[in-house]
C-alpha positions as CSV (number, residue, x, y, z in Angstrom):
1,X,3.3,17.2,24.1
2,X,5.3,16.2,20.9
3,X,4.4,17.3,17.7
4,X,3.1,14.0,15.1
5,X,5.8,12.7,12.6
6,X,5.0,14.9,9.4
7,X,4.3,12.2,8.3
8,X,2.1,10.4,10.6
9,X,-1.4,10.2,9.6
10,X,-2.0,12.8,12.7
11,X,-0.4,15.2,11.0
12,X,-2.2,14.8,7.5
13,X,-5.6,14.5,9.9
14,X,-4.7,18.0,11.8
15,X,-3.7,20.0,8.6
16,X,-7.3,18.8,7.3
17,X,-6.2,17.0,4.5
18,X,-8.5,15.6,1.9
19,X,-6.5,12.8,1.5
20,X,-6.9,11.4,5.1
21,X,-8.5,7.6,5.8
22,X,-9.0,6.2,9.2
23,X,-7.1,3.4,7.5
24,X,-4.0,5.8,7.7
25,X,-4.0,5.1,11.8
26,X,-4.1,1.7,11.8
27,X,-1.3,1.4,8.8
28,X,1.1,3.8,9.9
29,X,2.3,1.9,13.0
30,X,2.6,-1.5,11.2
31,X,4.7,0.4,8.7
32,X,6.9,2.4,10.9
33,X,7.4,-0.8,13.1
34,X,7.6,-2.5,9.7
35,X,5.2,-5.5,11.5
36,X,2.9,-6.9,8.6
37,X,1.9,-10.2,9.9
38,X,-1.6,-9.0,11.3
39,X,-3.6,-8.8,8.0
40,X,-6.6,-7.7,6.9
41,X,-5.7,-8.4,3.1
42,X,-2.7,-10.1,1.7
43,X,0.0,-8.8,-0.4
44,X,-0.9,-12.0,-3.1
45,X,-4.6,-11.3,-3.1
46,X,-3.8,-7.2,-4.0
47,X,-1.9,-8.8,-6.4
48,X,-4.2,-11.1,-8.0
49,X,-6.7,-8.1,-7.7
50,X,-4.5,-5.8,-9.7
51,X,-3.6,-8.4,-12.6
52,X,-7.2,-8.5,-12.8
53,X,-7.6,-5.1,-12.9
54,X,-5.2,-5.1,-15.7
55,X,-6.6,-7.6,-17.7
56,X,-9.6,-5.5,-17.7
57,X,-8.1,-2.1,-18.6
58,X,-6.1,-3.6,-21.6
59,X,-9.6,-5.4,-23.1
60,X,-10.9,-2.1,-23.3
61,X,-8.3,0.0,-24.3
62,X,-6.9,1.9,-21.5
63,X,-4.1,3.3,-20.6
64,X,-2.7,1.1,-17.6
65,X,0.4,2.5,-17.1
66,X,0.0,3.2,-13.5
67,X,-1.6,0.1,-13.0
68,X,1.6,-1.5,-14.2
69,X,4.1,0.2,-12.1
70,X,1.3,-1.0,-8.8
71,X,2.1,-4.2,-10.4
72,X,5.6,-4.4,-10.4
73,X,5.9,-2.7,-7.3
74,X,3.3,-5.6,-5.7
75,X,5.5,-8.2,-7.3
76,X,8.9,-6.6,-5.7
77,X,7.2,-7.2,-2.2
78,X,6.2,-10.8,-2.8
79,X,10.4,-11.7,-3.9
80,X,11.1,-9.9,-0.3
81,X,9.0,-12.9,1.0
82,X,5.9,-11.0,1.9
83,X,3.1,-12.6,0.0
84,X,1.2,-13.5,3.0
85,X,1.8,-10.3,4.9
86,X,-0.5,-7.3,4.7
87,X,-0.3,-5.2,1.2
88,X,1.0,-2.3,3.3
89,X,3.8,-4.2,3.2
90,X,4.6,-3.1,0.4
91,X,6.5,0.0,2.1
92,X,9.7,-2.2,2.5
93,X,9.5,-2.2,-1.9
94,X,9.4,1.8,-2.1
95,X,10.4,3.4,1.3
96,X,14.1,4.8,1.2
């Protein structure tokens, strides 16, 4: 039997990794097949979510730095054309 893609959420889940989500194995194959169309929540609505977010953070004087770079990142996908395709898609913005 072959050993996961280091990557692969398999391989986070079998190292026992705090940072695994059983969200991880139903991701991973839309992003390695790069196939977004089956949603559960739109690139635009993450988007609207985040400007929210940021709205929020700058009323009360936080630093929202990160929250900025989400942004732009979110906003690189939607020019790609993926706006109605799952925010995962977002991997086509930052993967190599």
């Amino acid at each position: 039997m072959r050993s996961p893609h280091p990557n692969s959420s398999k391989s986070i889940k079998a190292g026992g990794s705090a940072l695994y989500a059983p969200t991880f194995d139903k991701k991973l194959q839309q992003m390695l097949e790069e196939n977004y169309q089956n949603y559960n929540f739109p690139t635009k609505h993450l988007l609207k979510d985040t400007n929210l977010f940021l709205q929020e953070a700058v009323k009360m004087g936080l630093n929202a730095s990160l929250l900025e770079g989400v942004k732009a990142i979110l906003e690189a996908t939607q020019k790609l054309g993926k706006s109605d395709d799952d925010y995962s898609a977002l991997f086509t913005t930052i993967k190599p």
